[in-house]
N, CA, C and O atoms as a Tinker XYZ file with bonds, in Angstrom:
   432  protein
     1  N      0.849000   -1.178000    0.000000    73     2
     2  CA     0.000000    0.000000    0.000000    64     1     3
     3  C      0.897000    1.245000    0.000000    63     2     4     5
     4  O      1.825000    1.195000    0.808000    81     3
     5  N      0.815000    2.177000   -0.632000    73     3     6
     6  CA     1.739000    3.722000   -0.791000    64     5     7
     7  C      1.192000    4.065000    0.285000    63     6     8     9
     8  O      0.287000    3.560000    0.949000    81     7
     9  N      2.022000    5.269000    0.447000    73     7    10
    10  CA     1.774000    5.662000    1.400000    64     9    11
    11  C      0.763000    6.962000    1.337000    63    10    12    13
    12  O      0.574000    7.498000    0.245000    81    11
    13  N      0.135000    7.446000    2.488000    73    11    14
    14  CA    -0.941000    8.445000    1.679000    64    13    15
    15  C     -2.137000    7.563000    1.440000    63    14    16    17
    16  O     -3.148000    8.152000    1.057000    81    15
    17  N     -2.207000    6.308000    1.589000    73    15    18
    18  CA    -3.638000    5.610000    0.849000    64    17    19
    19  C     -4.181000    5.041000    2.339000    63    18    20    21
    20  O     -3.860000    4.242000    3.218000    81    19
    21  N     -5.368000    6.142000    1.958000    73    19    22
    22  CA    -6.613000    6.098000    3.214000    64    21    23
    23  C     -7.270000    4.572000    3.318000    63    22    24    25
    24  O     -8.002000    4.381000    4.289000    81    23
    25  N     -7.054000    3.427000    2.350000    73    23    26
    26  CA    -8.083000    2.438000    1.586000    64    25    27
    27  C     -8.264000    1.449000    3.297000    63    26    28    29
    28  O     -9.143000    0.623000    3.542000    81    27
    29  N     -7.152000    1.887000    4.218000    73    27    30
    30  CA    -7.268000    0.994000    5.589000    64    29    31
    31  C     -8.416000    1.737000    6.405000    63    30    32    33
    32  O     -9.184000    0.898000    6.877000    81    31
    33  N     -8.635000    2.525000    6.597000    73    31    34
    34  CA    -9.227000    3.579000    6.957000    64    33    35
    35  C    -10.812000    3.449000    7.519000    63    34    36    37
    36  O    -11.493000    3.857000    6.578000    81    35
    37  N    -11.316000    3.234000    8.138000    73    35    38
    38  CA   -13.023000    3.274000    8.204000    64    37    39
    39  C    -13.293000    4.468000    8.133000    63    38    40    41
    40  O    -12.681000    5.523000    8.295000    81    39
    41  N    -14.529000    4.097000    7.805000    73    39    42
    42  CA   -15.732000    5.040000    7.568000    64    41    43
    43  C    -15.839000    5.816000    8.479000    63    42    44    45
    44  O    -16.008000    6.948000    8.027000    81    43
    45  N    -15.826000    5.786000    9.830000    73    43    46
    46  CA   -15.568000    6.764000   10.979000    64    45    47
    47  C    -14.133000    7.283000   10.774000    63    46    48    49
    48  O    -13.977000    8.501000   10.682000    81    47
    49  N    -13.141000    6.514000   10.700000    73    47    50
    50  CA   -12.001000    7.652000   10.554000    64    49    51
    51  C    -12.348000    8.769000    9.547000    63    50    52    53
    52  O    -12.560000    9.974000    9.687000    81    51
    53  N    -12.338000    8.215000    8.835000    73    51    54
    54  CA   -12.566000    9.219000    7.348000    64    53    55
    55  C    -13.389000   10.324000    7.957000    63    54    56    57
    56  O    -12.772000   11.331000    8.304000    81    55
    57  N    -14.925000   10.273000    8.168000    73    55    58
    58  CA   -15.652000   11.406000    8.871000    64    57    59
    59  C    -14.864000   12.146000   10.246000    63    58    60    61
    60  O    -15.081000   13.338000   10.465000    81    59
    61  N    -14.158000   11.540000   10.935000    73    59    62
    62  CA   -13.353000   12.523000   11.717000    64    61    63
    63  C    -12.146000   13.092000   11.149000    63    62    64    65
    64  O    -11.651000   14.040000   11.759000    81    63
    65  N    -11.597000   12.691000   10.114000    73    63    66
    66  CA   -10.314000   13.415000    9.583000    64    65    67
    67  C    -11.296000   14.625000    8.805000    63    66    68    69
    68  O    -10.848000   15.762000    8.656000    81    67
    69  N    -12.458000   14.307000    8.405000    73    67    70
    70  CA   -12.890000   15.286000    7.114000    64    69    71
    71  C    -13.457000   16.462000    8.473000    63    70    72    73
    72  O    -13.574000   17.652000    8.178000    81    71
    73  N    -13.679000   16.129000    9.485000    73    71    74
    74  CA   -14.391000   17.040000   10.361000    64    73    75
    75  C    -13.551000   18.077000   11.015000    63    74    76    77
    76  O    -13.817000   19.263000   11.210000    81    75
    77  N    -12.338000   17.307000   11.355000    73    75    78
    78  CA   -11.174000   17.779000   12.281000    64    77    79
    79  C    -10.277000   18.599000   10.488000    63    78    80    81
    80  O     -9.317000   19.361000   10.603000    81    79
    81  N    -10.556000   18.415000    9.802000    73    79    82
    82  CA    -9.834000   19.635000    8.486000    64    81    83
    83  C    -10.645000   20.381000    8.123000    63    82    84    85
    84  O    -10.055000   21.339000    7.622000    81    83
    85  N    -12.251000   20.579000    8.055000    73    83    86
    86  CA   -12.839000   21.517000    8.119000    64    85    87
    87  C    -12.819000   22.562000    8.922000    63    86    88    89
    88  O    -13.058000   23.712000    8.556000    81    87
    89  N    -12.489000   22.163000   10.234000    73    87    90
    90  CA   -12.628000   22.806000   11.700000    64    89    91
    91  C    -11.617000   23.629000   11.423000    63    90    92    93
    92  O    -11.887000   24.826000   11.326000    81    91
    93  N     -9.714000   23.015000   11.164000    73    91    94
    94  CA    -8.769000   23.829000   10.861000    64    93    95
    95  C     -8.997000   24.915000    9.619000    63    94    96    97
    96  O     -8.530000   26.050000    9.520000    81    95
    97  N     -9.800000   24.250000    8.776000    73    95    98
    98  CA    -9.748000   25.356000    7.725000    64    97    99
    99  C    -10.764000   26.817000    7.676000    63    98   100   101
   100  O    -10.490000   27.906000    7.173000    81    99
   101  N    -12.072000   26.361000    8.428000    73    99   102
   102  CA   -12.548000   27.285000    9.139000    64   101   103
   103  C    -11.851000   28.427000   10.031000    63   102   104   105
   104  O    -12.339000   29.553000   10.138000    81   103
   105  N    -10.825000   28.080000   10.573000    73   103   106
   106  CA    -9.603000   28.892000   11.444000    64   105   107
   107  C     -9.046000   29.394000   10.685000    63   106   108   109
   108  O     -8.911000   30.570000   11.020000    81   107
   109  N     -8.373000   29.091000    9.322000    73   107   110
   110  CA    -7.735000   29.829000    8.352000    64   109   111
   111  C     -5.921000   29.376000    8.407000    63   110   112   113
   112  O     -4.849000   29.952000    8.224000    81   111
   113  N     -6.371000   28.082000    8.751000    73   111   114
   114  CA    -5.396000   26.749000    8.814000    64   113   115
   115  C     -5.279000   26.707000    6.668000    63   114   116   117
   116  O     -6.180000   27.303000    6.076000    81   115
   117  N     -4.231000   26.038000    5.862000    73   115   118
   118  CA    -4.048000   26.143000    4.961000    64   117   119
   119  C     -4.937000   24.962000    4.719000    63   118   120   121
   120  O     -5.248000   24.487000    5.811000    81   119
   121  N     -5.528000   24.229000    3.619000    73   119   122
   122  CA    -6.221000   23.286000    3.092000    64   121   123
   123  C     -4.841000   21.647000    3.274000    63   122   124   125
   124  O     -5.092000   20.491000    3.615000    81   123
   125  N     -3.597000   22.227000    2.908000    73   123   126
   126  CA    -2.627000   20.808000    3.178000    64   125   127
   127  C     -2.392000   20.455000    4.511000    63   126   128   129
   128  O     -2.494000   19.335000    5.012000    81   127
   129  N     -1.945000   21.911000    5.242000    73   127   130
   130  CA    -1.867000   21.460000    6.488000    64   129   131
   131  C     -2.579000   21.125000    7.771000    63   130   132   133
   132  O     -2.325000   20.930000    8.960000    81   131
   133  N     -4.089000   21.171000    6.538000    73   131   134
   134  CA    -5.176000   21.158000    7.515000    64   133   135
   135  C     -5.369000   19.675000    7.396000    63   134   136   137
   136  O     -5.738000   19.064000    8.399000    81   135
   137  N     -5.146000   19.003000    6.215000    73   135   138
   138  CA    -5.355000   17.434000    5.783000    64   137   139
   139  C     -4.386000   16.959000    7.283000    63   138   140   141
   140  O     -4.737000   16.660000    8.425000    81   139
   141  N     -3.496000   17.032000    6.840000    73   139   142
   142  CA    -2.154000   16.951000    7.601000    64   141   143
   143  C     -2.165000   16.500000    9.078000    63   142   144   145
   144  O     -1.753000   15.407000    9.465000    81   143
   145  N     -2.869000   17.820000   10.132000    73   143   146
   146  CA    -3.114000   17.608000   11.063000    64   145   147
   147  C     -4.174000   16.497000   11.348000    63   146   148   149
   148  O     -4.273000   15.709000   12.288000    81   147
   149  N     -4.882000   16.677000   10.303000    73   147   150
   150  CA    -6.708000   16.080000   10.540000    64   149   151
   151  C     -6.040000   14.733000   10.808000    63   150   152   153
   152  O     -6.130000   14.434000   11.998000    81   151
   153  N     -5.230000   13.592000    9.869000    73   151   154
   154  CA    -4.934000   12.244000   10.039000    64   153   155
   155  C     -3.617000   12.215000   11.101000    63   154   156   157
   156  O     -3.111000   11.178000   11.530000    81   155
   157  N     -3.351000   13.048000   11.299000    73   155   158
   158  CA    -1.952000   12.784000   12.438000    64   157   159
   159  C     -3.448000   12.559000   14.115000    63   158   160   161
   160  O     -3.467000   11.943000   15.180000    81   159
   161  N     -4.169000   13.260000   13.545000    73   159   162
   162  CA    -4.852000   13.270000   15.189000    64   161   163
   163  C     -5.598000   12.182000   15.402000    63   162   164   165
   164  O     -5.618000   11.625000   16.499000    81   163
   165  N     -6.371000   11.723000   14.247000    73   163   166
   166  CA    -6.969000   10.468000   13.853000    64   165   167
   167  C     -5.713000    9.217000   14.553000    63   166   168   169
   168  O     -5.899000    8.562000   15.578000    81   167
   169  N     -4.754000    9.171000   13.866000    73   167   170
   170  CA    -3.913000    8.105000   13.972000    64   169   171
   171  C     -3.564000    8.189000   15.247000    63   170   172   173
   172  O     -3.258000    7.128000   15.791000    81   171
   173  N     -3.512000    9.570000   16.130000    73   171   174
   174  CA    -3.189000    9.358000   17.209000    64   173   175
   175  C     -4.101000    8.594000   18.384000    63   174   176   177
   176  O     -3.718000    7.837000   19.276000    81   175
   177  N     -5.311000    9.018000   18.096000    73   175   178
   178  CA    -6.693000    8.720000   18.421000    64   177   179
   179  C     -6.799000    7.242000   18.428000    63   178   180   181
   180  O     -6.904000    6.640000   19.497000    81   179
   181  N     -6.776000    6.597000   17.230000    73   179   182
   182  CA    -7.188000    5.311000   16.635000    64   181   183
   183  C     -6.000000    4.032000   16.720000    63   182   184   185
   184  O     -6.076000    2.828000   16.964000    81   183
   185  N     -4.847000    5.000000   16.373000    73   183   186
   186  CA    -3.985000    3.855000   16.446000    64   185   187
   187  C     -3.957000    3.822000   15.075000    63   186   188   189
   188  O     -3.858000    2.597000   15.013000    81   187
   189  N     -3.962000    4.132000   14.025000    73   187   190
   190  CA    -3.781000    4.426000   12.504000    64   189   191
   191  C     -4.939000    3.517000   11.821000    63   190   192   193
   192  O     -5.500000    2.954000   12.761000    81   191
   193  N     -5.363000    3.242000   10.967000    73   191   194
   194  CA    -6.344000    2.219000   10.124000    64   193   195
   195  C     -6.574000    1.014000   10.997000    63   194   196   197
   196  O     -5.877000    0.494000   11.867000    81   195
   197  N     -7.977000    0.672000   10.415000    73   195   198
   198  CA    -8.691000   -0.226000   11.412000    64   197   199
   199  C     -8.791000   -1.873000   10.572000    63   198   200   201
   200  O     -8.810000   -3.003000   11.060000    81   199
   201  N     -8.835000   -1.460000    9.295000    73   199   202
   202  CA    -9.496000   -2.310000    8.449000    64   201   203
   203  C     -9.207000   -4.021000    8.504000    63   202   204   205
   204  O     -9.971000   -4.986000    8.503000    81   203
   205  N     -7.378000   -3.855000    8.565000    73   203   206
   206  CA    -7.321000   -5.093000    8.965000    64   205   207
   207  C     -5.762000   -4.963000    9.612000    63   206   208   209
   208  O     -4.997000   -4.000000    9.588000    81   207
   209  N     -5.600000   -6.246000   10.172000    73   207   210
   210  CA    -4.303000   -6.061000   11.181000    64   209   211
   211  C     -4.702000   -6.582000   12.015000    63   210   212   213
   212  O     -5.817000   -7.071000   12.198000    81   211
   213  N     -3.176000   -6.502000   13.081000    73   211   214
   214  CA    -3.422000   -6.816000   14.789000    64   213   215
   215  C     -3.859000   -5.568000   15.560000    63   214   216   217
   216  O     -4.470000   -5.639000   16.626000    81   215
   217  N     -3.548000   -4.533000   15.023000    73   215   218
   218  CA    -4.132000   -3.210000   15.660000    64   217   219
   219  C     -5.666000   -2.972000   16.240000    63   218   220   221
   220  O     -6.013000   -2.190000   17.125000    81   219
   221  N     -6.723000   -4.165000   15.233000    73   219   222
   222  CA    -7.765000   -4.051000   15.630000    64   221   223
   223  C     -8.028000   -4.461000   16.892000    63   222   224   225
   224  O     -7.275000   -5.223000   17.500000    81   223
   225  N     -9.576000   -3.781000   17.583000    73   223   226
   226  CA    -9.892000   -4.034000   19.116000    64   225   227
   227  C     -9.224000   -3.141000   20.064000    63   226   228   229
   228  O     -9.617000   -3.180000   21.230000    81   227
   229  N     -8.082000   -2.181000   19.683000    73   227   230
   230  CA    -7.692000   -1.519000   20.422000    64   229   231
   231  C     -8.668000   -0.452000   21.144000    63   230   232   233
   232  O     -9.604000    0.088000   20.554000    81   231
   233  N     -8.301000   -0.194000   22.628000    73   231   234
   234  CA    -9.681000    0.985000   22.380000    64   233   235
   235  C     -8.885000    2.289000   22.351000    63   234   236   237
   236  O     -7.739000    2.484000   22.757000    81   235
   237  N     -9.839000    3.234000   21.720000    73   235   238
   238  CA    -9.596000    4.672000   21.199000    64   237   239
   239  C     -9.300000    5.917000   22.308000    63   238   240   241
   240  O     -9.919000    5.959000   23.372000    81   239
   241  N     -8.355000    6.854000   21.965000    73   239   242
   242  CA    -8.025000    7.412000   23.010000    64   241   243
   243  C     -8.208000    8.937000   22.142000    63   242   244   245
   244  O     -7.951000    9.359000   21.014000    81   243
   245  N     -8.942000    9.568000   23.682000    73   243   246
   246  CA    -9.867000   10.654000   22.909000    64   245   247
   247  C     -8.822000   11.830000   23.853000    63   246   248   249
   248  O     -9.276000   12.798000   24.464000    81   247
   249  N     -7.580000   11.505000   23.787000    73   247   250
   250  CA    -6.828000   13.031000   24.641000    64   249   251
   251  C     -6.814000   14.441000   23.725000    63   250   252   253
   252  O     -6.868000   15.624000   24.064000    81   251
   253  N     -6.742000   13.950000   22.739000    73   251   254
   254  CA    -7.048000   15.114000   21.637000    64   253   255
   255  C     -8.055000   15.611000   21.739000    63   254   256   257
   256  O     -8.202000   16.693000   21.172000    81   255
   257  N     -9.141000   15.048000   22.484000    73   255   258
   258  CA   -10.313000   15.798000   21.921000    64   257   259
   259  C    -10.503000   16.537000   23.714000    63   258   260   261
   260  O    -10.803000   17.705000   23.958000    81   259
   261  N    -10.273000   15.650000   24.538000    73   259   262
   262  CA   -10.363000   16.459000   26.100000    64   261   263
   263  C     -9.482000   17.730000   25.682000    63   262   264   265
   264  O    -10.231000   18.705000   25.619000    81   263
   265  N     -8.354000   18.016000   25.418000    73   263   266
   266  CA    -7.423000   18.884000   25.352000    64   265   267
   267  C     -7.970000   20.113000   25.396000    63   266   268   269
   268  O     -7.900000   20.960000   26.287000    81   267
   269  N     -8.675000   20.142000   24.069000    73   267   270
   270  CA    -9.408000   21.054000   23.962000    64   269   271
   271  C    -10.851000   21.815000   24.634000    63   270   272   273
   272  O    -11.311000   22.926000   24.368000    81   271
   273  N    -11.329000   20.835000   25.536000    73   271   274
   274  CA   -12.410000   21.047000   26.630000    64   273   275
   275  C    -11.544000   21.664000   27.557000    63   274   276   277
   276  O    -11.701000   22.845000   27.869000    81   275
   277  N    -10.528000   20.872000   28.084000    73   275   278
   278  CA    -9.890000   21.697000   29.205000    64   277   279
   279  C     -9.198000   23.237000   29.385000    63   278   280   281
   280  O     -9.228000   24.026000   30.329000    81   279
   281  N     -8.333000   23.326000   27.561000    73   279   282
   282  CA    -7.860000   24.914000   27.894000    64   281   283
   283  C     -9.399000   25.485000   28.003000    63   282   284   285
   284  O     -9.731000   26.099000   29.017000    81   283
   285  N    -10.327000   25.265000   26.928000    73   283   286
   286  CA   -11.364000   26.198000   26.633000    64   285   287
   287  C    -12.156000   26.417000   28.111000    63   286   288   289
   288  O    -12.782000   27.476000   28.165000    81   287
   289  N    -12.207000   25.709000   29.113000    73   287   290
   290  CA   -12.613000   26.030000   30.199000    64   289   291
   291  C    -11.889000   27.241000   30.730000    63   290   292   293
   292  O    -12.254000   28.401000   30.922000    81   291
   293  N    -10.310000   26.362000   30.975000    73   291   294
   294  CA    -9.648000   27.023000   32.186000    64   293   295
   295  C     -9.599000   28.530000   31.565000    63   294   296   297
   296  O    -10.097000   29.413000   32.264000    81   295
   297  N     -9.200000   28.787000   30.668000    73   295   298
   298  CA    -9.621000   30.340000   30.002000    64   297   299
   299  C    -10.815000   30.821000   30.301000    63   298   300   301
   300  O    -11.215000   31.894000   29.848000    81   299
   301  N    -11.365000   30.221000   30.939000    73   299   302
   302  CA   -12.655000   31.271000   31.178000    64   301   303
   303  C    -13.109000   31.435000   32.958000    63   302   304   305
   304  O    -13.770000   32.191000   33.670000    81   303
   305  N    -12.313000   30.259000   33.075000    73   303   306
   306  CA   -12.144000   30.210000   34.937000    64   305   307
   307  C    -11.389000   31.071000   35.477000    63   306   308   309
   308  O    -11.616000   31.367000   36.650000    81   307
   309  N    -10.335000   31.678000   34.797000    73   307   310
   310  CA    -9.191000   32.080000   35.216000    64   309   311
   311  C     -9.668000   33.645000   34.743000    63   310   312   313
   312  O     -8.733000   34.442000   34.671000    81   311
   313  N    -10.883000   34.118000   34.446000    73   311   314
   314  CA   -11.080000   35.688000   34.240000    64   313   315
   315  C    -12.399000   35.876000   35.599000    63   314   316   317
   316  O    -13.104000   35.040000   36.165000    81   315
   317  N    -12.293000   37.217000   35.719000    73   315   318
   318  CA   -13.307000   37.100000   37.158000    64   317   319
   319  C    -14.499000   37.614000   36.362000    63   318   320   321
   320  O    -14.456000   38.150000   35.254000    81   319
   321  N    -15.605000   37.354000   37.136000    73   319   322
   322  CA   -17.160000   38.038000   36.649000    64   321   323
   323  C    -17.043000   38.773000   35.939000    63   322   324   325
   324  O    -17.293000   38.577000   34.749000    81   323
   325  N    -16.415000   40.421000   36.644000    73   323   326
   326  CA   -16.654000   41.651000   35.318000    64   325   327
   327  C    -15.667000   41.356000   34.434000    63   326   328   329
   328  O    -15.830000   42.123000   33.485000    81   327
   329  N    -14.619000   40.572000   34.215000    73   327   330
   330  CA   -14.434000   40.720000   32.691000    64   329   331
   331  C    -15.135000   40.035000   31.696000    63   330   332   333
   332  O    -15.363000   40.369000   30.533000    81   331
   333  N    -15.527000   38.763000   32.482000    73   331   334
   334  CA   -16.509000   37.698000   31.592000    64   333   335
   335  C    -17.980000   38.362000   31.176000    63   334   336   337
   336  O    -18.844000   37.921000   30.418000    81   335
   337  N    -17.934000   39.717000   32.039000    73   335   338
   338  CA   -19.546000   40.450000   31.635000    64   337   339
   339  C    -18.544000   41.420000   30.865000    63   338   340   341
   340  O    -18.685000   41.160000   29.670000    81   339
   341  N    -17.984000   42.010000   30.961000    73   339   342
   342  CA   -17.498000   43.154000   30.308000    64   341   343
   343  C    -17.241000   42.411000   28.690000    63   342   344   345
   344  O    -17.510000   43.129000   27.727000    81   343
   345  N    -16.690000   40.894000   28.404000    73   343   346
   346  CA   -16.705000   40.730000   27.243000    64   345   347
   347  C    -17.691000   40.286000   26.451000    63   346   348   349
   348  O    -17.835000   40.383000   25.233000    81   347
   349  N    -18.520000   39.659000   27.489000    73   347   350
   350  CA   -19.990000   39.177000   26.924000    64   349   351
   351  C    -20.424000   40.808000   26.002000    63   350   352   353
   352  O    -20.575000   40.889000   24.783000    81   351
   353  N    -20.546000   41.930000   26.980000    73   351   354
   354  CA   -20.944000   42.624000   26.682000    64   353   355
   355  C    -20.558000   43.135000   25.188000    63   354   356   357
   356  O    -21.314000   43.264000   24.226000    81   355
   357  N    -19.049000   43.410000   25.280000    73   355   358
   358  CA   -18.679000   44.204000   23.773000    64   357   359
   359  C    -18.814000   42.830000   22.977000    63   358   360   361
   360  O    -18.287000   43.536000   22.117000    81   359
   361  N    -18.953000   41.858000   22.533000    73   359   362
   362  CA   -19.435000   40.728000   22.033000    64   361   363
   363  C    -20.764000   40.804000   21.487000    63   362   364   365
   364  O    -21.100000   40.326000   20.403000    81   363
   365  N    -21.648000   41.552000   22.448000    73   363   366
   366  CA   -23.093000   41.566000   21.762000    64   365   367
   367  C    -23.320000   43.110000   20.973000    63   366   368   369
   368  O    -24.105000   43.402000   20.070000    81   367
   369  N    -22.238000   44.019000   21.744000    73   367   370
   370  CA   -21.877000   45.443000   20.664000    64   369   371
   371  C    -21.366000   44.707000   19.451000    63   370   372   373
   372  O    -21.996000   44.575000   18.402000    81   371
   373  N    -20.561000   44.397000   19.619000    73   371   374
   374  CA   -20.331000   43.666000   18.038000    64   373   375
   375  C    -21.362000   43.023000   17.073000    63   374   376   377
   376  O    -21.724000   43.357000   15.944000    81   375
   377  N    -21.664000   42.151000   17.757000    73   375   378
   378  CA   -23.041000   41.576000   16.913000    64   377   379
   379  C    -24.065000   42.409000   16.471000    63   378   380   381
   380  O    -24.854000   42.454000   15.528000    81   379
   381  N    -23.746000   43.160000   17.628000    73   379   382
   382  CA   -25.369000   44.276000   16.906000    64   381   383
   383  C    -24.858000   45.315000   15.625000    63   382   384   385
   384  O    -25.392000   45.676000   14.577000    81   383
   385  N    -23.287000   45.649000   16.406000    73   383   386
   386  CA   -22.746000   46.196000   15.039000    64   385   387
   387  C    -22.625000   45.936000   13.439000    63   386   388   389
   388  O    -22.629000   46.628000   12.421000    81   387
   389  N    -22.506000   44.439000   13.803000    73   387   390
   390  CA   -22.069000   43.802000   12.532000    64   389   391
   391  C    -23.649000   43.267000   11.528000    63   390   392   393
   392  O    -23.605000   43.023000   10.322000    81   391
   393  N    -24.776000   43.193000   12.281000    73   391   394
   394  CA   -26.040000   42.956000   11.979000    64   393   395
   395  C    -26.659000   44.382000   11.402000    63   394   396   397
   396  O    -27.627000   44.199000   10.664000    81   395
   397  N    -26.248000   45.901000   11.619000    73   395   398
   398  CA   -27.068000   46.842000   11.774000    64   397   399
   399  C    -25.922000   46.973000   10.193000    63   398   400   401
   400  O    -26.692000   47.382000    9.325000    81   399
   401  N    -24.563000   46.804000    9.574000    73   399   402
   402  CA   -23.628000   47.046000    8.887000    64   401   403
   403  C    -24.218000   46.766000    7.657000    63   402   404   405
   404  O    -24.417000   47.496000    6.686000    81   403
   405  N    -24.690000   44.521000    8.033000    73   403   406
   406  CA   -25.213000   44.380000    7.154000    64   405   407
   407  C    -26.275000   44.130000    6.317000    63   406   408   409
   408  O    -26.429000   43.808000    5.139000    81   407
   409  N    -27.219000   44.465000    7.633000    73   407   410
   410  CA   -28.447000   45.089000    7.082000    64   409   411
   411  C    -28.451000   46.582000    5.946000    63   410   412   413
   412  O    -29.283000   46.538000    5.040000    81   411
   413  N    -28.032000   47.158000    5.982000    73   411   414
   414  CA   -27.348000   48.843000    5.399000    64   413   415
   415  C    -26.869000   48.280000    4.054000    63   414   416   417
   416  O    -27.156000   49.074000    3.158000    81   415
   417  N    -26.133000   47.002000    3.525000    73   415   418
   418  CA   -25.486000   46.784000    2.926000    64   417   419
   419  C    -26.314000   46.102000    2.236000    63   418   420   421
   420  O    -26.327000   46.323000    1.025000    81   419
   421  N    -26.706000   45.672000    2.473000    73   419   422
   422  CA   -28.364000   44.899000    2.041000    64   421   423
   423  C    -29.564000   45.770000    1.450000    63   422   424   425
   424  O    -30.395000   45.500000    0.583000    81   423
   425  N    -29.368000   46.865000    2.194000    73   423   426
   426  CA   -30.192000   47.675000    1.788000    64   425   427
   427  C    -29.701000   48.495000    0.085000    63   426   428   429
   428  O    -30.619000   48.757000   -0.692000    81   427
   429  N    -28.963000   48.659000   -0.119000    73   427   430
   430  CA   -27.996000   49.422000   -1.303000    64   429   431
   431  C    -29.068000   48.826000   -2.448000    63   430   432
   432  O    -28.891000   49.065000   -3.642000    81   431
């Protein structure tokens, strides 16, 4: 098998590599290095292709995916009330800004 060939791959990997490179490319991650990451995290996750081998039965390790629950908390534990209201706040100035912009723009 070359290398690069997904053909070991399940059907769940595949939908989490395609999910986890959307996500990066949404960020403004490049389209290669978004592939890139997507199957390095998979493989880390899975243990690489399922299809056939001794690898199968392993169980799946989801640290990649806690990782990201945990900073996204502690960043928000670690600010006190008024800043977490003070940003809520300019957050919804924004929104209203950006809604009233393109409504106007809409209007033309």
């Amino acid at each position: 098998m070359p290398r690069g060939d997904k053909s070991a791959y399940t059907d769940k990997q595949k939908r989490q590599a395609r999910h986890i490179e959307e996500s990066y490319e949404e960020r403004g991650v490049d389209a290669d290095k978004a592939a890139e990451i997507a199957w390095a995290t998979v493989n880390k996750e899975t243990g690489g292709g399922k299809l056939s081998g001794s690898g199968r039965g392993h169980p799946v390790d989801r640290v990649s995916a806690r990782k990201g629950g945990r900073i996204g908390g502690a960043a928000s534990a670690a600010r006190t009330p008024e800043e977490r209201s003070a940003s809520a706040q300019k957050a919804a100035a924004t929104r209203k800004r950006n809604a009233e912009a393109k409504r106007a723009a809409s209007a033309k």
